[in-house]
N, C-alpha and C positions, 0 to 999 in steps of 0.2 A: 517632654513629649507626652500626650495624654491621649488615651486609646481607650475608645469603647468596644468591648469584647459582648458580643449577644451570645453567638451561639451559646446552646447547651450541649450539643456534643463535644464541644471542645473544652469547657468547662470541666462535664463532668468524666469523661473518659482519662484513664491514665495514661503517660507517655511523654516522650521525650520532650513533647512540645510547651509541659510547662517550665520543664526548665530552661528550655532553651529564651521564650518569653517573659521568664522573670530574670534571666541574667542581661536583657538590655535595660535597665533602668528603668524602665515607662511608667506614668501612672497610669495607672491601668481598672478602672471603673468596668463592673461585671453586671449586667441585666440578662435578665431569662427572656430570649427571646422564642419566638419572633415578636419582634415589637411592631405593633399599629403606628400609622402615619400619627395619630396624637401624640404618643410615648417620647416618636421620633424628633416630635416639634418641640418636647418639652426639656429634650435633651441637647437638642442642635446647638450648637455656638460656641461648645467648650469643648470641643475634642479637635484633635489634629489628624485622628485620621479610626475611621470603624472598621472592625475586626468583626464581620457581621455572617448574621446565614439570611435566613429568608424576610428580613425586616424589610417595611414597608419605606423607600427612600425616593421619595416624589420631587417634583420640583420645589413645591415648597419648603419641604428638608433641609434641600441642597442651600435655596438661600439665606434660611435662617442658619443654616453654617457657617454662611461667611467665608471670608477669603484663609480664616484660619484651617479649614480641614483641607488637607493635601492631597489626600489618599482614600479610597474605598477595599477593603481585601474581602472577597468576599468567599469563604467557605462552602467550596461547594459550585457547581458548574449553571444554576439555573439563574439565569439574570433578570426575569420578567416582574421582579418586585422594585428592579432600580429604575431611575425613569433615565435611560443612556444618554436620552438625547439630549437632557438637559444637564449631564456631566459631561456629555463631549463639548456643550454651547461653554460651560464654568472652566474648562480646560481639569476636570477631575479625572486622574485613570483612576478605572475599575478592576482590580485581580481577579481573578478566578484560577480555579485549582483544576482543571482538565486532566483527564488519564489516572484517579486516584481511585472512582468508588463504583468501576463497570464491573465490576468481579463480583461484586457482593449485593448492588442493585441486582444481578440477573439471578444471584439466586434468592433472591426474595423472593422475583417475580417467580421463581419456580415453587418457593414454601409456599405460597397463596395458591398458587395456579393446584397442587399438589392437594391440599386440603380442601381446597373445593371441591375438586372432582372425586376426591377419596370421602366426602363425607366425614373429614376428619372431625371439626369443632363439636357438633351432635352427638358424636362416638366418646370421643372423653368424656362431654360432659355428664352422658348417660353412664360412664363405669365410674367417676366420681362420686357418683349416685348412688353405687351397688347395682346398679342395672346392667343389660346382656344388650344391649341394641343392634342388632344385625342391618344395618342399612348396606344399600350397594349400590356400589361408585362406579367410574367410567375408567379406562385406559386411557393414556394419552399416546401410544400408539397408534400411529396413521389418524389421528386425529390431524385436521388443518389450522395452524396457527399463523394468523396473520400480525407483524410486526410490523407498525408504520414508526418513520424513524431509523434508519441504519446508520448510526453513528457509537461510538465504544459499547452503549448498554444495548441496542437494539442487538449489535453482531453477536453481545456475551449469550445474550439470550438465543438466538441460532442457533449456536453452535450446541446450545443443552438442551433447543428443541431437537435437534437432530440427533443427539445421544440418545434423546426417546423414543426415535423412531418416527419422530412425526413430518408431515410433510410442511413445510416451509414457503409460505408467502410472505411476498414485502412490498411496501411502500412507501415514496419518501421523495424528494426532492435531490435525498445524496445520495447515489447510488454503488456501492462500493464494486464494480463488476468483477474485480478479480475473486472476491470472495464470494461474492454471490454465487458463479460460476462451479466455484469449490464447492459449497454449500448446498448445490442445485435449488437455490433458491425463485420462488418464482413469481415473477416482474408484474404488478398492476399502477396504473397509470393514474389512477384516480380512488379516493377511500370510499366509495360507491364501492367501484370493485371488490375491492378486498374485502369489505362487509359483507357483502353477497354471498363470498363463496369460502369461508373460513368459520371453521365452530368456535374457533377460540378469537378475540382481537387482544392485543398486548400491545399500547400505545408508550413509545420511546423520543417521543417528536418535542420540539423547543414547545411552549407557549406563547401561539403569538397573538395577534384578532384573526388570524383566518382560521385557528386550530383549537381557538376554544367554543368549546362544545362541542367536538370532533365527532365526540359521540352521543348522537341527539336522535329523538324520533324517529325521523327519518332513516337513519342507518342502522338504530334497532331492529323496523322493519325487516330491513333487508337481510338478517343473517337469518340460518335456519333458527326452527323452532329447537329451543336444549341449549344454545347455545351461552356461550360465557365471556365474561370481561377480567380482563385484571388487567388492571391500572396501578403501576408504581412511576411512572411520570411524575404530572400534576394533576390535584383534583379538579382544576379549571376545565381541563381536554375534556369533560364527563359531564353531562347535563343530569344530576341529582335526579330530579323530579321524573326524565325518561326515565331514567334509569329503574327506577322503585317502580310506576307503571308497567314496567318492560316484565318484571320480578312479578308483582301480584299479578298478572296476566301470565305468566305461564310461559311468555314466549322465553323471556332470557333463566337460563338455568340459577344462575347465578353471576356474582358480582363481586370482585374480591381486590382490596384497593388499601394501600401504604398511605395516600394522599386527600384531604379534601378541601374543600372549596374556601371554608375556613377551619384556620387553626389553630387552638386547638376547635374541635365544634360543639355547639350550643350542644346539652346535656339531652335535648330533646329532641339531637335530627337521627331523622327516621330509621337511615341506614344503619346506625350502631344497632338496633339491636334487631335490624329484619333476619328473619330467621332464613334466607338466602343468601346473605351477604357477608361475606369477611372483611371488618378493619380493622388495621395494625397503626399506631399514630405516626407516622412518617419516620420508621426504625430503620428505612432497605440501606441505608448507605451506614450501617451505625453498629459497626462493631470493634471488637476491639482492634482487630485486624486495617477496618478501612479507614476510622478517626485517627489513626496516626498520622496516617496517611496523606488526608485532608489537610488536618490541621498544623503538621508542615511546611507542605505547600503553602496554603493559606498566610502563615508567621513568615514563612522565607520572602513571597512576596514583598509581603510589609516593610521588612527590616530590609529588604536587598534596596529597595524603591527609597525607603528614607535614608539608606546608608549613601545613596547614591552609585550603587558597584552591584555587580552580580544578575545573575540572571530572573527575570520576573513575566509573568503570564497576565499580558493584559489583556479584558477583555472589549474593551472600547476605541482603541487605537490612539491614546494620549497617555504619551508617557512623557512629559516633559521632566526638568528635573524636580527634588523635594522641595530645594529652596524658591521655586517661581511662586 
């Protein structure tokens, strides 16, 4: 059995998971991903089954795989790099690992949301220096934070806006009303809305074509002037180019983001080093706490789906057996 392992969290983090993946025999080939649909093509046709995070896995992929690859396990809950439809047409299930990494995504999104507003990155870098830099930052007390998206990392993040004090908007498609209710969270129907009337936006929502560029021109617009973004989703939801306009215009305070558009990115986009902006290279789900976690699930997957027994989390709806 021959396994291609991309990720690098799984790789590189310690834990149970390499032993428990090298006690099933497999050969098992290691690439630093995420890999580009090229990488993907130049790899396809010899593995039975990828042990992947955000690699690029398109239709062409899937057919230079061949009827040999069985299985996709994919690390991690974000599916919008595999092309589903053309694993549901190949009869491929897709694993995903759900309910491992809302804990540690929400407070990421609170270490960004935190040092933006605190002026933090400026502050160090100016006492590293030997300098005294007095800047002054915002409370997020009764500040308005809008979360589009209520599903495990939209609610972690509620529930630690509301530890701050601050007042709570949502929007989304899923509405979770018990907790909403609990959370006095408060109901817009459209992300018009919610742009409009929130200083903060924190986007938790899948990637689909209707939600990338979620936030573009137009809904910059609409928030007040000061206002701020942090994006630990994907850097798709986030249209770059508003974004840094919004920045050197004065309107958006800042911009503080886990995710981008590409990744890793070109040494010269703009964002790494505007001096409104914070970015971390897609670390919010990556510690030593949540990588076990992941990559567990991820391995347990694998090995339940080829063992043909045990329990496993698909995320496409074809779970035929190993041997078809």
């Amino acid at each position: 059995m021959r396994i291609l392992l991309t990720t690098c969290s799984f790789q590189d983090t310690p834990g149970p998971h390499h032993q428990l993946l090298a006690a099933q025999g497999y050969e098992v080939v290691c690439e630093r991903g995420p890999l580009s649909e090229a990488r993907m093509l130049e790899l396809a046709g010899d593995f039975d089954a990828f042990l992947c995070g955000d690699d690029t896995i398109t239709r062409a992929v899937l057919d230079r795989s061949g009827p040999r690859l069985k299985v996709i396990s994919k690390y991690g809950i974000g599916l919008d790099k595999i092309d589903l439809a053309a694993t549901k047409e190949k009869k491929i299930p897709v694993m995903f690992t759900p309910g491992v990494n809302h804990t540690t995504v929400a407070e990421h999104t609170f270490c960004l949301l935190l040092a933006l507003v605190k002026n933090l990155i400026p502050s160090v870098e100016a006492t590293r220096k030997g300098e005294w830099l007095r800047l002054t930052g915002h409370e997020l007390w009764q500040k308005k934070i809008g979360v589009i998206g209520l599903g495990r990392i939209g609610q972690e993040v509620i529930i630690r806006a509301k530890a701050f004090g601050m007042e709570v908007h949502g929007q989304g498609n899923f509405w979770p009303t018990e907790f909403c209710e609990q959370y006095g969270v408060i109901r817009h129907e459209t992300a018009d809305s919610i742009f409009g009337a929130c200083d903060i936006i924190s986007p938790h929502t899948k990637l689909t074509a209707e939600t990338k560029h979620l936030i573009n021109r137009h809904r910059l617009a609409l928030m007040p002037k000061g206002a701020v973004i942090v994006n630990t989703g994907r850097g798709e939801l986030a249209d770059a180019s508003a974004i840094i306009e919004a920045l050197d215009s004065g309107h958006l305070a800042g911009y503080a983001t886990d995710v981008m558009e590409q990744e890793p990115p070109v040494a010269d986009d703009p964002l790494l080093r505007h001096p409104k902006a914070i970015v971390t290279a897609h670390v919010g789900s990556r510690t030593f706490e949540s990588v076990p976690r992941q990559a567990m699930k991820s391995l347990n997957n694998l090995i339940n789906f080829l063992n043909g027994s045990g329990e496993v989390f698909c995320a496409n709806g074809v779970v035929p057996s190993a041997e078809s």
